[in-house]
C-alpha positions in Angstrom: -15.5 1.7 2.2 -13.5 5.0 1.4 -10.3 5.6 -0.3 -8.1 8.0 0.5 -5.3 9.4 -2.2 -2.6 11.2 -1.4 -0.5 12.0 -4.4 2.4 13.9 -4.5 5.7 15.3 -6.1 7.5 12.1 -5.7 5.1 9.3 -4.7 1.3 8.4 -4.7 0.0 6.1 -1.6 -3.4 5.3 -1.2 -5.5 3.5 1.6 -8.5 1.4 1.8 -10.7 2.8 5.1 -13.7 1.4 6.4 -16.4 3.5 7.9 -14.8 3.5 10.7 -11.7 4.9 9.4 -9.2 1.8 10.2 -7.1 1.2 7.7 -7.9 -1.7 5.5 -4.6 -1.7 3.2 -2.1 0.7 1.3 -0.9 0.7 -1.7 2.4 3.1 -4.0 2.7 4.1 -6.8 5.0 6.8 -8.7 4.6 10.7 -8.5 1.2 12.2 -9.0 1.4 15.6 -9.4 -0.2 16.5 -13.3 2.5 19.7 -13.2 5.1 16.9 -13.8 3.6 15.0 -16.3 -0.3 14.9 -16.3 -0.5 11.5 -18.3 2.1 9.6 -15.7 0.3 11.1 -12.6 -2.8 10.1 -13.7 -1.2 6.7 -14.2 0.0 6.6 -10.7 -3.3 7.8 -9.3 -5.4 5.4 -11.5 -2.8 2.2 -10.6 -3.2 2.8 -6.3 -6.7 3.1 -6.7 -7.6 0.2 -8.5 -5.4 -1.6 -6.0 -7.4 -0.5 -3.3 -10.7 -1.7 -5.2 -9.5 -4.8 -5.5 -8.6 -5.1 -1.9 -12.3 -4.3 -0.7 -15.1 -6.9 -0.9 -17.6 -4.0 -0.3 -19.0 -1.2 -2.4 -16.8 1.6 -2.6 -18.9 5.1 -1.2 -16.4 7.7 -2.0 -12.6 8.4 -3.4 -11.1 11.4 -2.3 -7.7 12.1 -3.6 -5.2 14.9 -2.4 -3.4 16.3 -5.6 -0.5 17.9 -5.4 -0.3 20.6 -8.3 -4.5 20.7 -8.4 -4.9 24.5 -6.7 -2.5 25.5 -9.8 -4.2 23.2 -12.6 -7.9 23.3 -10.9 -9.9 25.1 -13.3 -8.5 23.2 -16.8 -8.3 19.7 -15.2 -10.1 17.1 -16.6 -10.4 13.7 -15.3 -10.9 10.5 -17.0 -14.4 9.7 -16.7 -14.2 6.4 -15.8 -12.9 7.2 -12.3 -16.8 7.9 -11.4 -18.6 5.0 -13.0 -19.0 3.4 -9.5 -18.2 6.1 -7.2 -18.0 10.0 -6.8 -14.7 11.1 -6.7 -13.4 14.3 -4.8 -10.4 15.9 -5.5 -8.9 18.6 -3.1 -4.9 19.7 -2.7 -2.3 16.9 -1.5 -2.1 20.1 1.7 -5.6 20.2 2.1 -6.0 16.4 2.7 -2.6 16.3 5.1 -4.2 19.2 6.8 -7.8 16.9 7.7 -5.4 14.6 8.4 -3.4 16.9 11.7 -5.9 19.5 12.3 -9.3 18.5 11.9 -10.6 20.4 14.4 -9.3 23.6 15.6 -7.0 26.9 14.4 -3.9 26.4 12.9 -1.2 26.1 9.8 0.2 23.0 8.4 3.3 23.4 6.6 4.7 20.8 4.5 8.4 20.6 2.9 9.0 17.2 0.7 9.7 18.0 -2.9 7.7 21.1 -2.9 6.2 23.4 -0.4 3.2 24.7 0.7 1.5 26.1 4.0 -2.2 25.5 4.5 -3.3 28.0 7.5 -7.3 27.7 9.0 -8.9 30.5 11.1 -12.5 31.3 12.0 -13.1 28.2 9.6 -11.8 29.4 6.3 -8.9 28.0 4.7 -5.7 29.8 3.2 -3.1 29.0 1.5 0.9 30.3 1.0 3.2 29.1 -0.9 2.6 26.3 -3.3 3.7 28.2 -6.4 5.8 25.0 -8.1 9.7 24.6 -8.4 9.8 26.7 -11.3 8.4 30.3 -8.9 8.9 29.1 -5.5 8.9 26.2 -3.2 11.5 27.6 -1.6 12.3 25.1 1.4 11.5 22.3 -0.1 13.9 19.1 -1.6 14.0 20.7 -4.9 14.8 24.0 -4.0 17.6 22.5 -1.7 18.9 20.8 -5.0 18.6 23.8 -7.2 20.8 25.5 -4.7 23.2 23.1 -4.0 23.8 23.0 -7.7 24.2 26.8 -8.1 26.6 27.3 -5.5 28.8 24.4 -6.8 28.6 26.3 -10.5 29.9 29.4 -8.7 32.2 27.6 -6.7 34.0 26.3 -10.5 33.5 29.8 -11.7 35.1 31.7 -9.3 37.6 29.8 -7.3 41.1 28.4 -8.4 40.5 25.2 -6.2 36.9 23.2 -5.4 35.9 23.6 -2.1 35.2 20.5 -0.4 31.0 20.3 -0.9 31.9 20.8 -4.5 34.2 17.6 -4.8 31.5 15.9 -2.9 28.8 16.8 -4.8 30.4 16.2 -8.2 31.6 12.8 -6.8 27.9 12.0 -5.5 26.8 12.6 -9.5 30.0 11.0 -11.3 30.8 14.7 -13.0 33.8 16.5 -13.8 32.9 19.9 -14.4 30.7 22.5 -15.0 29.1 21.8 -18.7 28.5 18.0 -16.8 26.6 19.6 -13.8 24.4 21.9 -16.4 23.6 19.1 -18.4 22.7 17.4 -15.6 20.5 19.8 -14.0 18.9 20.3 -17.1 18.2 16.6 -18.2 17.0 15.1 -14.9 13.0 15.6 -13.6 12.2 17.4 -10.9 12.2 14.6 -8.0 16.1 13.2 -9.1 16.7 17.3 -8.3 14.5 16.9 -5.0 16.8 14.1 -4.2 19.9 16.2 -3.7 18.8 17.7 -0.3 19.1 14.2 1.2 22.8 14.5 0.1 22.9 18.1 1.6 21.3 16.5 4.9 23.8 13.7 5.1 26.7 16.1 4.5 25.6 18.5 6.8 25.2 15.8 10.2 29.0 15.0 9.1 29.3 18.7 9.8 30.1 20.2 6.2 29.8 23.8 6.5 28.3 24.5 3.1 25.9 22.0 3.7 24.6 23.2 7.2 24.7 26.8 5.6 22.3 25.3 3.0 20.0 23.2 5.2 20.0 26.4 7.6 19.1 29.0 5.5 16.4 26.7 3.7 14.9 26.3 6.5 14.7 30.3 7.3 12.6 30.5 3.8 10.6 28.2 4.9 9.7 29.6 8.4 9.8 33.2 7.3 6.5 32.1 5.1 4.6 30.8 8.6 5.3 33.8 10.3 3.8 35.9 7.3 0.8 33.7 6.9 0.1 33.6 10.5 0.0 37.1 11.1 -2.1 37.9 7.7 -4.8 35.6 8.8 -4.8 36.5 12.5 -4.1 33.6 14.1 -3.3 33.5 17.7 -0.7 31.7 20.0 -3.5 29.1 20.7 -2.6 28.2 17.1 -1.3 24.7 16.4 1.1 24.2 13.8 1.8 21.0 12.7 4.4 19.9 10.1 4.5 17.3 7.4 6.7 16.5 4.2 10.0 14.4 4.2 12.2 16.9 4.9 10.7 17.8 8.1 9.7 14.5 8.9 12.5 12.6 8.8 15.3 15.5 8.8 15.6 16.1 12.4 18.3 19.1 12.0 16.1 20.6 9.4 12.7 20.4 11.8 15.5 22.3 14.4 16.8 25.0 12.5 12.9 26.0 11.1 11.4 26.1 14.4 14.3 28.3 15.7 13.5 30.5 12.9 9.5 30.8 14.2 8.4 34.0 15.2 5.1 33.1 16.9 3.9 31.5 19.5 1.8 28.4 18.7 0.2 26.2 21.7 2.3 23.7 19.9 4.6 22.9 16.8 4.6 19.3 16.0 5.2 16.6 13.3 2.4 15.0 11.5 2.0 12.1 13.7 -1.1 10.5 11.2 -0.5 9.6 7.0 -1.6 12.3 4.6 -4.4 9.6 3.2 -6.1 9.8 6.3 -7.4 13.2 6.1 -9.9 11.5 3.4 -12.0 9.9 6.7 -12.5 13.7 8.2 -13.2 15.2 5.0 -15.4 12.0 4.5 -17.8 12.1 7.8 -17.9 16.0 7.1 -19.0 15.7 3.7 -21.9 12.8 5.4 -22.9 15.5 8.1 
């Protein structure tokens, strides 16, 4: 049996496989990226796989786990010993595992946009890797970046202008505040993912047409494709390139998936969503690591 992790900026799901690669059972947990808070996300990681263990009645050959944060924290992260009493353990980037998971095979970029970002490209078998940098440098078209922006234009919307605009009211109604010292505080006292958050309120606001919010969504997802079309032309890629997306703001956000492939430059042989879990990627890394 083989478990697959996939832990991420907001949530941690894991998957009990047979050698086969059917699915088994899955199992949640909270966020399990160490950038956050390595002690919790460890936590997380530890709670979904023990879950998984205790669904199998066979021996368990190999955990792989996709980390989100790992390609930053790689070379000064220890993990708890105990995780390989029974098993080895394999640890790889949360986009390295989705990107198993939708190109196995084949030439291409994955790009994924949930809390974060980041933009796994493969060609002539090597992997690269753009974007990724954490909210704090980059991940620009991702949830938190949405937030971050939201929040700064309603701060300069207060600053600058006699009466609130009407994203403004919204938003400080959406987070019971009254004014600008609230909104600071707020920004600066909630974690990352309760930021991330905000771009669903964005989303919702822009399908009822808000011009702010569609000016938001829109130019997010500019960001975001302007880093594919750099990647794909550093790595020499070609337009029988796939590129398939994942994260929940291109996976559930149909306006969003819109307005970044009308901001694509090249010409893939096709741009499509994820259409298999992130956790699965841990079966192709699995028979490849058997072969």
């Amino acid at each position: 049996m083989i478990i697959g992790i996939d832990a991420g900026g907001t949530s941690t799901i894991g998957a009990l496989m047979d050698e086969g690669g059917n699915i088994q059972a899955t199992f949640k947990s909270g966020f399990g990226n160490p950038l956050i808070d390595l002690e919790r996300a460890f936590l997380h990681i530890e709670e979904v796989m023990k879950a998984c263990k205790q669904a199998s009645d066979q021996k368990i050959s190999r955990v792989i786990i996709g980390m989100a944060g790992y390609s930053t924290l790689k070379h000064k992260l220890n993990l708890p010993s105990h995780w390989e009493n029974d098993h080895p353990v394999h640890i790889l980037s949360d986009a390295e595992l989705a990107f198993e998971a939708g190109i196995p095979d084949g030439e291409g970029i994955l790009t994924i946009a949930g809390t974060g970002s980041i933009h796994i490209g493969k060609h002539n078998d090597i992997l690269y890797t753009a974007g990724g940098w954490g909210h704090l440098l980059g991940d620009e078209g991702g949830g938190y970046h949405i937030g971050k922006q939201a929040i700064r234009h309603v701060l300069t919307d207060l600053e600058y202008s006699r009466v609130k605009g009407s994203f403004t009211k919204k938003l400080l109604s959406h987070l019971n505040l009254q004014d600008s010292n609230g909104i600071k505080e707020w920004f600066y006292t909630s974690d990352k993912s309760e930021v991330a958050k905000l771009s669903r309120f964005v989303a919702d606001l822009s399908r009822a047409k808000n011009k702010t919010a569609s000016n938001l969504m829109i130019k997010s997802a500019q960001t975001l494709a302007e880093q594919v079309n750099r990647l794909y032309k550093n790595i020499g890629l070609t337009d029988k390139s796939k590129l398939v997306v994942s994260g929940s703001l291109l996976i559930q956000n149909d306006s969003y998936f819109k307005y970044f492939k009308q901001a694509l430059k090249p010409d893939f042989s096709s741009v499509e969503k994820l259409g298999a879990p992130p956790y699965s990627g841990a079966y192709s890394l699995h028979l490849k690591m058997n072969s």
